[in-house]
Structures are given as C-alpha cells and as structure tokens.
Phi, psi and omega in degrees: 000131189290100174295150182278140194240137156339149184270334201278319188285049173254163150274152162278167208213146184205146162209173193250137181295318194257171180307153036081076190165159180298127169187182192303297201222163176226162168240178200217140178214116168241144175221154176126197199296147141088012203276331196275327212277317188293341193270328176290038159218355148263356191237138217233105177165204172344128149320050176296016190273336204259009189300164164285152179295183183016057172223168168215135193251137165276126190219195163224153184266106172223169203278230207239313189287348170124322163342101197287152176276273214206149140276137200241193142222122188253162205250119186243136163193109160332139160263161025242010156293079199194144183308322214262333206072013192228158161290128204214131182244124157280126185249131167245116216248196139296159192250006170297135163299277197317319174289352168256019154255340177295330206283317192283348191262347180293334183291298166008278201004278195341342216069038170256161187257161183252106184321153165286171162334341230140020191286315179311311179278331174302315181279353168294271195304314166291001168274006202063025171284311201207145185282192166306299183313314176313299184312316188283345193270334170300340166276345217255315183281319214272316177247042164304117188233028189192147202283331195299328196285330168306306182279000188278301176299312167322310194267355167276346173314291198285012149098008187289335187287305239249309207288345168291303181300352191261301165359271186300334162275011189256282208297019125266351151305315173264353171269002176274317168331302209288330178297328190273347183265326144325308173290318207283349172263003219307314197279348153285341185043064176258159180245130147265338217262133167261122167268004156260343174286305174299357167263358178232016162271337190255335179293266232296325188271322160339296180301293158330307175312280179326334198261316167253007128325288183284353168279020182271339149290006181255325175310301200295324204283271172353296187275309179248020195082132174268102198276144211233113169264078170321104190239194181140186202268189180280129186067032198278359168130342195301284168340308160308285201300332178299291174335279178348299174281321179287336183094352187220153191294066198238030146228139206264139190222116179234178153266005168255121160358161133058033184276301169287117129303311164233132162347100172266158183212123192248081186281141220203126174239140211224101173071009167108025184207146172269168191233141141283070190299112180241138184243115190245156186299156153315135211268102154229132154303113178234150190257011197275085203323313156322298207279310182270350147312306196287350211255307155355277159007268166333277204309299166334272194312345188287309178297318159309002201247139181306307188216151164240084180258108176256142166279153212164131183269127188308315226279341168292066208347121181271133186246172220262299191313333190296296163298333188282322149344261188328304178302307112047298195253351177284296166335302204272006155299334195041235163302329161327099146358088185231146195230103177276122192232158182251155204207152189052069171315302180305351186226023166313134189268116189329331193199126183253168177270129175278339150253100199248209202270290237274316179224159167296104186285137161247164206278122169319288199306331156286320168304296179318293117037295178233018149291180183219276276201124161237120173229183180223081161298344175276339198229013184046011188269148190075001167270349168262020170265324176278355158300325174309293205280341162325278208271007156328297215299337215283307182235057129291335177249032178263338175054046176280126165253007194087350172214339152331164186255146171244159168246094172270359248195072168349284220270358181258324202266356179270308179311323193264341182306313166331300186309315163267006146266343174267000151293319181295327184287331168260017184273306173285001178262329192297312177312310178294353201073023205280119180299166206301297183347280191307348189257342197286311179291351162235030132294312185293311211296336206265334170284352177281324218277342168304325183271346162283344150305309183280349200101341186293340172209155191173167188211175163333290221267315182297331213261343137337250165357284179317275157345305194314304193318334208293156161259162197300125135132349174237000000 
C-alpha cells in the first residue's frame, strides 16, 4: 500500500502547462519543497517569498546576468492549498513559443527539475488531494472528445466512483470484522459472525458490483467512441454518407466503382457523444490486389465494430446474392447492432425490372422487408433520422440513461470482475458451511482488488501505467 508522502521532502519540478504554440498567454507551473523562494530569485518585483497564499504579483523575469525574459504574473499557493498539496507557482508569461521556453529554461537555471508525464497530478494523489480513480479521470477530461465523455470524467473527478466503491468496501470490512473476531475466540466457540446478515450483507455488495459491471459497455462507448462502420457493394453511397454526417469532404467520392481502397476513419459527434464513422472499401470480388487488401480490410473492420450500417443504392437491382450477403454479415454481427439503409431515395426509379440476363431479382417488396431507413445523402432527406437510430442502436443493450454512474476504465472494470469472483467464492462457501479462516481469504483478495481502484493499496507498476497517459505540465 502506497502511503501518502510529505509534500515537504519534494524537490521542486516545473513544466509549461499550456499547449506548445503562438497564443495570449502560456502558463508555466511549479510545485515543491521550496518552489517560491527559487522563482523569487529570477523574479523582479514584489517579495513573494514573504506573500500570501491565493494572490498574483506582477512582475518582470529575469536571467542568471540580471536580463529581462518577460513580464509575468505570478500565482501563489501554500501548501497544502494547492492541485499538488506542496507549495506551488503558476507563472503566466506572452504565449510565443520562444519566450515560454526562455521563461522555462531560465526557472531550470534555478535547479528545478523538469517534470514527467503526469508527475504534477501523481503528487495530488500521494499527497491525498485525489484519490487514484480521481487522478485517472483528471487524464480522461483533458482527452475527452465528446460532451457525455467530458461529463462521465467529471463525475468521477468529484468522486462519485470512489465514494461508491468505498461504501460497498467497508461492508466487507465488517463482514470480514466479524468472521476474523469469531476466529480469534474460536477455542470459546462464541459466534460473532450471523451468517444470514453476512449473506445478505455480500448479496447487496454483489448486487452493486454487478450495477457497475454492466454500466461498463455504455463507459467505453461513451469514453472511446462508437465505432460505426459503413459497409455495402461498391459504389452504394458510403463515401457520400460519410461527407455527410460529417459535413466535410474527407472521403473521395467518385463514380467509379473500387474508388475507397482503405478504411478512412472519421470522428463525427452526435448528441453529445462520439461516433468514430469508418468507410470501408466495397464488399466485391476482385482480382485487383489493392482492392482485395481494402475489401479485407472492410470485413476486419466490420468484426471490431459498434454499430454496423449497410448501404445499397435504391437505384440498383437488389439481387438474390446480394441478399444472401447481407444475411451473411448479419449472422456474423451477432449481437452488433446492424442497420440496412437505402441510398440516393432521391433519384429512385418509379419502376424497376424485376429481371434481368445476369440475377436473380427480388422483388421491392422484399427488399422494403429488410430495410429500416431510405435517405439521400446530396439532399439530406433521412439523415436526421438515421443519426438518431445510430446512436439508438449504439446503446440499445446498454441501459445507458445519460446520468448514471459509469465504469469507463479496463482496469476499474477488471479489478471488480476480480472482486466479484471472490464475493462470490465466499457466498458459497457461506452455503456451504465453509469455516470462517477459508471465508476470510476471499475476503481480503477481494477488499485488495477493491482497493486498487481508489488507491488505497497500489504499487509502483500501476502508478507507472497510469501516470504514463498525462500529458508534461498535468
């Protein structure tokens, strides 16, 4: 178990916070032992060493000869009222990359260290500003690309994750109390432990567990995007629709046949939540190497896929091979959400031949049968129905309501599976007559794997892992 370390034994550490680039201002951020007394020795203006906690003093910045950098303002916060718990300066500089790199490397001078990946937010947590799950969702808002993933990180930042799991871990802290105070009496043979209050004390954390197992394919979704794969025969429309939904041309849209070759992959946000949109080549035989790399392609992306909408052009004989195509991917869809649509509605022909030389035609009435959707992607009719039945379709088995608490985080939805097999070994073992000792050991395994969410036990290699995502200055 990870201890929370003095704020005071830190060295200080600085990084420039904001993006890399011409802009109003950069901020500059240091924390540690000692961080003001080192920027008060480049910095010319106010005594901020003798300053107050929460003020910002104006000043000018200057080098190891006395030279001014920039004029700044700098930011004061005492520990442990501070993001880090340490003592900490935000220096706010001109935002040209060369003066926010002169400003940082003149602070370097001083003997400050140049921060790691995410090192600013690892000392919020071992100093105990935030727990572990907090600390991940402080990376999970900064590379949020969609408003549900902003808010899915928010709330677990302000602890709704942490304050759940700790709930449901104290009641196996006491159902663990009681079977270990029972043993320790063993040779009186007094019972502390009512094994139906610990067996309906372990249903209720069961239960819970379970309530956030399954809010875990609406976290990911949420969190990495829904990835939504177009597929269809060649020239059905795909390429269009991608424009479309996105608003901008970032697929080549020709009339010849075998135009996509490869997977384009597009983020496209809808309702507040993203769609990864992938344009897949056309599903044909072809001897063109190219060509059957992409349609390959295609089929790969289709088994990785969220959601699956294939296209067909009204304007085209729906053929019997065609249909069998389609059943086809539906079968291999399983469970995948697939959504069949009809395309250029608009430039449909009052009347098709129901027969031609080369296939066998099925009949528009057949067809009609196992569409869901007829749109015009050049004219927009059916797209906002079919952005709608997208993200329907995307979290129909998700029971996603938009304010649940969610598990967005592999590694929070793997610790409670854990967590939840040794609730379970010991519910059975409780049935079983299993003694207190043997009930004891899956217990603890289960409050450790609990405790690797919040932080409360942890090691090295996780806060490694973790850590690594942050970007330099958070």
């Amino acid at each position: 178990m990870t201890e929370s370390s003095n704020s005071t034994d830190k060295e200080p550490i600085a990084a420039i916070a904001t993006p890399i680039g011409e802009g109003g201002i950069a901020v500059i951020r240091i924390s540690g032992r000692g961080a003001i007394a080192k920027v008060q020795e480049r910095f010319k203006g106010k005594d901020i060493d003798k300053a107050t906690s929460h003020t910002i003093h104006f000043g000018r910045l200057v080098d190891e000869q006395g030279r001014l950098v920039d004029e700044v303002l700098v930011s004061l916060f005492h520990s442990p009222r501070s993001y880090t718990g340490e003592e900490t300066v935000e220096i706010s500089c001109h935002g040209g990359i060369l003066v926010t790199q002169r400003v940082y490397e003149t602070l370097l001078a001083t003997g400050i260290r140049a921060a790691e990946a995410g090192e600013f937010t690892q000392r919020a947590f071992l100093n105990g500003k935030l727990g572990l799950e907090q600390a991940e969702a402080v990376a999970d808002l900064i590379h949020a690309r969609s408003v549900k993933a902003v808010d899915a990180a928010n709330q677990q930042l302000f602890g709704s994750l942490g304050a759940y799991v700790k709930e449901f871990r104290q009641q196996i802290i006491d159902a663990t109390a009681m079977i270990e105070l029972e043993l320790d009496f063993i040779e009186e043979d007094v019972e502390f432990a009512n094994k139906e209050q610990l067996q309906q004390m372990l249903q209720g954390v069961k239960k819970a567990i379970h309530m956030l197992l399954e809010s875990y394919e609406a976290g990911r979704l949420v969190k990495d995007g829904i990835k939504t794969v177009l597929i269809g025969r060649p020239n059905a429309g795909k390429s269009t629709l991608l424009n479309a939904l996105v608003g901008t041309d970032r697929a080549i849209v020709t009339d010849i046949a075998g135009t996509t070759r490869d997977t384009v992959d597009v983020e496209w946000n809808h309702g507040g939540l993203l769609f990864r949109l992938i344009d897949t080549a056309g599903l044909r035989e072809t001897k063109n190497r190219v060509e059957a790399e992409g349609v390959r392609r295609s089929q790969t992306a289709v088994k990785e896929a969220d959601v699956i909408v294939y296209l067909r052009d009204l304007n085209e004989y729906f053929t019997s091979e065609e249909k069998d195509e389609i059943d086809r991917l539906q079968a291999s869809a399983s469970d995948t959400p697939f959504i069949v649509i009809g395309t250029q509605f608009d430039r449909l022909s009052p009347t098709q031949p129901l027969v031609n030389d080369q296939h066998t035609i099925i009949k528009e009435s057949d067809w009609s049968a196992i569409e869901d959707l007829r749109i015009s992607a050049s004219t927009g009719l059916g797209l906002p129905e079919l952005k709608d039945r997208i993200k329907e379709e995307a979290l129909r088995q998700t029971h996603y309501d938009g304010a649940s608490l969610l598990v967005t985080s592999s590694r929070h939805r793997d610790a409670l599976e854990k967590t939840m097999s040794h609730v379970e070994a010991a519910l059975t073992g409780l049935k079983g007559g299993l003694t207190g000792d043997f009930l004891a050991i899956d217990l603890h395994a289960a409050l450790h794997n609990l405790g690797t969410i919040t932080g409360e036990i942890t090691n090295e290699d996780i806060l490694d892992s973790i850590f690594s995502r942050f970007c330099i200055g958070k």
